[in-house]
N, C-alpha and C positions, 0 to 999 in steps of 0.2 A: 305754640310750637306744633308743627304737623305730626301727625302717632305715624310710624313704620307701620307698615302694615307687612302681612304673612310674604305676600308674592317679593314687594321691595326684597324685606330679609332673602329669598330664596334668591334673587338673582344676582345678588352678591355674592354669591360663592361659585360664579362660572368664574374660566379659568382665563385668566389672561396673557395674552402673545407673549409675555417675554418676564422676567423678573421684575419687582419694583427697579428700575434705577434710582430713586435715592438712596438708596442702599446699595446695589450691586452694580459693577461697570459691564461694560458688553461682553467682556472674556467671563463671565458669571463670577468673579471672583469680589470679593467682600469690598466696598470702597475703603481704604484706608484710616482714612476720617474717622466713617462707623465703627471700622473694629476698633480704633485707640479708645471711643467713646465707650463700646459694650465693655473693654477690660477696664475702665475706670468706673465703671459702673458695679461691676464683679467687686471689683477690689473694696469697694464703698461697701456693699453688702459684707462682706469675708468679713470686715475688719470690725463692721459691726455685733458680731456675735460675740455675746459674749462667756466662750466658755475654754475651760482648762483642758490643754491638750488635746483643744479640736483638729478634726483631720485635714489634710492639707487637700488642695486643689488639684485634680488627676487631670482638670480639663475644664473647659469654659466652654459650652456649647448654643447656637441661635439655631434655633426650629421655628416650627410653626407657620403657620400661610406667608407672613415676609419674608421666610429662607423659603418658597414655593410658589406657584404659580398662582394661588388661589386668593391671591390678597385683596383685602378689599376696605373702605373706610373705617369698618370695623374691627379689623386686625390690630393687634399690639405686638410690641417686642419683646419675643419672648427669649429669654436667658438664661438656662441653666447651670448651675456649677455642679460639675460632679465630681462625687468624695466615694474612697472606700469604706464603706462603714463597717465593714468588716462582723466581725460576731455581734455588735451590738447597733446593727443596722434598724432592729424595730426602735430601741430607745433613739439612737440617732435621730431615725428618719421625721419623728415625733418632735424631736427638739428642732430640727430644724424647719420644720412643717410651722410650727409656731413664729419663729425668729421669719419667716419668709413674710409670714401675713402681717409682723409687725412693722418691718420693713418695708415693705408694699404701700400698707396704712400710713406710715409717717410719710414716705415722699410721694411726689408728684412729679415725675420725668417720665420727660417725652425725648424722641428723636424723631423730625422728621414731621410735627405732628401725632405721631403713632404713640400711644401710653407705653410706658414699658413695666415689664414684670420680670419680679425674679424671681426662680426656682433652685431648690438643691435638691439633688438624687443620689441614689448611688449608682455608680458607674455599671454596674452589674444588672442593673436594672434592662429590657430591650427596648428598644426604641417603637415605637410605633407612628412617629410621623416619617415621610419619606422624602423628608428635607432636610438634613441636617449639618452645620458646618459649624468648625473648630474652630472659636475665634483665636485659641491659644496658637493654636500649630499653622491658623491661616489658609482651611485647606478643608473639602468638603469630607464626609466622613459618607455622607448618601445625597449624592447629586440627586434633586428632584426632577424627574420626567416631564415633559408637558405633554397630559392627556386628558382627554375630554369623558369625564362621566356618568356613568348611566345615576341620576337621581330619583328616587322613588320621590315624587312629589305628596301624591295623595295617602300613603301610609306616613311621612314626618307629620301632613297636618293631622291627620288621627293622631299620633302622640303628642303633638302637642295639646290639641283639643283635652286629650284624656290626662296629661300630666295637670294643666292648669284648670281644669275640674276641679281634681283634687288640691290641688293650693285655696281654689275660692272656697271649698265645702272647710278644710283648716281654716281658714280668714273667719267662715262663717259663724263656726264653732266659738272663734276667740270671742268676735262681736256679742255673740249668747252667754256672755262669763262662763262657756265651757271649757276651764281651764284643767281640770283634772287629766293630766295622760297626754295633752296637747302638748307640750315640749316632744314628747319623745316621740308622737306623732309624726311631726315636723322635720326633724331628725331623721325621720325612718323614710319619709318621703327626701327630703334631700340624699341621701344615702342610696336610693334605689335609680334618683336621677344619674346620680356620680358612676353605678355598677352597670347602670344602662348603656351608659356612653363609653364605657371601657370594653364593654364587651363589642360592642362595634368595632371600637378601635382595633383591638386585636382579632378581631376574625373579618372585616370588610375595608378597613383603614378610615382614612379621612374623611370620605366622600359616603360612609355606612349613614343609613337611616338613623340608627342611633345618636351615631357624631352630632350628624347636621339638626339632630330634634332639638340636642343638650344645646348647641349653639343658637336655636331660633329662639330657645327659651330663656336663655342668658343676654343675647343680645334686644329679647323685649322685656328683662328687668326681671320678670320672676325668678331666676337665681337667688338675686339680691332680694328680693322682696320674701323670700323664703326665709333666709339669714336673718331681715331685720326682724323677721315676725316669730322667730324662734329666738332672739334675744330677748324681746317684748314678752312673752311669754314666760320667761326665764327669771326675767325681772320681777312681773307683776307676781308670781309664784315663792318668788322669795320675799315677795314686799308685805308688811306686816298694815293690816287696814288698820285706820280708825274704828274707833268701838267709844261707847256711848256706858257706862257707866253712872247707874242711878242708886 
């Protein structure tokens, strides 16, 4: 199988003339089809949870580069449900933060081709992508612009260069049985990738040096390869050796 390389990843993210049409008709409005599919897809997730006196559904929302111009074979469907979580929005957002990724992990749908993913927030939350439309109400909530932007090329590949450093000198450490402090290492480096890319978000948007670093990083697997190496980690640290007894 051919490796992606840096430039590939980088040129997936120019913008393209018009919306996906598999998804949207030429008035930009949602195809039908899709939206009956994204609420039955909500409704699968909702009905999966399992908890007493969960809060009810304020809205059912698709973001991300398929509700924008920016789509590319890399792109998934993304889905948000949003809930009032009212006073107990950290416990909430925790609980459903969990039910999200176990949900995720157990299916495997696509539309379209495209994975799909689901998310819960609370509605109170701001939005930071600038594509956003209601699948409930059928109607955009932030029409996304078509604009061409400015891409810092040669600062993304320094962080990425500088992020995945530190992933291999972690990798490194684990190889050396230097396991003591490595979990929360790991942790502390995924955690700094995740604050990186939010803080782009909210002060450059989609198109911030940060965004585009967390997404060259995600879509060459170090993401994931951070997660399995901080489970691995987890494991073997809990794991009790053999010993030899004479």
């Amino acid at each position: 199988m051919k490796q992606t390389t840096f430039d590939e990843l980088l040129s997936s993210f120019k913008v393209q003339p018009d919306l996906n049409r598999k998804f949207w008709m030429k008035n930009n409005q949602l195809n039908p089809r899709i939206r009956k599919a994204l609420l039955l897809i909500a409704k699968n997730f909702y009905d999966s949870i399992d908890l007493k006196n969960k809060p009810k559904i304020k809205d059912i929302v698709f973001m991300g580069s398929l509700a924008n111009y920016n789509y590319s074979e890399y792109s998934d469907v993304d889905i948000h449900l949003l809930f009032d979580f009212g006073e107990k929005k950290d416990i909430l957002a925790q609980f459903f933060l969990l039910a999200k990724a176990k949900w995720n992990n157990k299916h495997d749908v696509t539309i379209k081709g495209y994975d799909v993913e689901v998310y819960a927030a609370d509605q109170n939350d701001p939005y930071t992508a600038t594509g956003v439309y209601s699948v409930l109400k059928d109607m955009w909530i932030k029409e996304p612009k078509r604009q061409v932007p400015v891409v810092d090329v040669k600062n993304i590949r320094n962080k990425v260069v500088y992020f995945t450093a530190q992933y291999k000198e972690l990798l490194h450490q684990f190889h050396q049985d230097e396991l003591d402090g490595l979990d929360t290492k790991v942790k502390k480096l995924r955690e700094k990738i995740g604050k990186f890319r939010q803080s782009g978000l909210s002060s450059g948007g989609e198109y911030s040096t940060e965004n585009l670093t967390f997404k060259v990083l995600r879509r060459l697997g170090y993401m994931d390869k951070l997660a399995d190496l901080q489970n691995t980690v987890t494991d073997q640290q809990l794991s009790v050796k053999e010993m030899n007894y004479e």
